[in-house]
N, C-alpha and C positions, 0 to 999 in steps of 0.2 A: 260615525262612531270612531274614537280614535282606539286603535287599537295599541296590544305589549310589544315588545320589540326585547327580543332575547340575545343579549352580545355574550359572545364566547373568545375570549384569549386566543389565537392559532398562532399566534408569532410571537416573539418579540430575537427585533434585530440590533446585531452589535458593528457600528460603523469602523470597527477596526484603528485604523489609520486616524480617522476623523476624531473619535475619541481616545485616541492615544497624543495627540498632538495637541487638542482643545480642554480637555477636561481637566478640570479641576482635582487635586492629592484626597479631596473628602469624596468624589462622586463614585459611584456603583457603576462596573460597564454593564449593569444590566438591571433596570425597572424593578424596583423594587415594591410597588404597588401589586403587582402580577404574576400569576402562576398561568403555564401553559394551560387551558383547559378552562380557567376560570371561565364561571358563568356569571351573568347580572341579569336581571331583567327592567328595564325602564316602561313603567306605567305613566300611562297619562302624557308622555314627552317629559317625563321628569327624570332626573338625574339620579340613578339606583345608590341607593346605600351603601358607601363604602368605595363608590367609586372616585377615581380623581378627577377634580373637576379642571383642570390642564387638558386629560384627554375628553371628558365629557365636553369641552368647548370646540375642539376638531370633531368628535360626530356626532355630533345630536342633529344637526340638519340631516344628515342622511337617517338619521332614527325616526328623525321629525315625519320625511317622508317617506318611510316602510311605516310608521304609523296611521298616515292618511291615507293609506292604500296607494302609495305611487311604488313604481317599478320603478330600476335601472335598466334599460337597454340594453346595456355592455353585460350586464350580468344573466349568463344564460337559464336560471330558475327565478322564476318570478318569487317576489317577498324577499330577496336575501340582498345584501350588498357585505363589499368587503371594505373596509376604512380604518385611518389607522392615526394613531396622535400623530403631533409633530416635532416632536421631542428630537433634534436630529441626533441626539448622541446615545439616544437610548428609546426608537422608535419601540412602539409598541401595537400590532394589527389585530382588530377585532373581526369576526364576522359576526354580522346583524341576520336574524330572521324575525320576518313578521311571524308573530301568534296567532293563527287565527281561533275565533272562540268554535 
């Protein structure tokens, strides 16, 4: 049974330097998709509403497996991983928990 996988917002980073040098006179130094806090939930391994599909393409594999029941090792509570877009000028970190029913 594939289980929900609930992402929560806990970062978003500002490369300083990096996006003071590369970016672009029209870009935001900071994700404008996103509020600290936000929640989404992804059913089914599908991509929540409203979300960007830029970062949904960096972690749905990890959503994919907190949905199949797989663990990270490196992550000391089972069900949760941390994963984050790759946006380098305006990354943005989720933490993933599995649902369980």
């Amino acid at each position: 049974m594939v289980k929900d996988v609930k992402i929560t917002v806990v970062a978003m980073l500002k490369p300083g330097k990096v996006f003071d040098e590369l970016a672009a006179d029209t870009v935001t130094p900071e994700c404008a998709m996103y509020k600290i806090g936000g929640e989404y939930v992804s059913k089914g391994i599908n991509m929540p509403e409203g979300f960007c599909s830029w970062a949904w393409a960096d972690i749905q594999r990890d959503v994919a497996h907190l949905a199949m029941d797989g663990d990270f090792p490196w992550i000391k509570e089972p069900g949760k991983m941390v994963s984050c877009c790759t946006d380098g000028l305006r990354p943005v970190v989720f933490k993933l928990e599995r649902i369980e029913p």
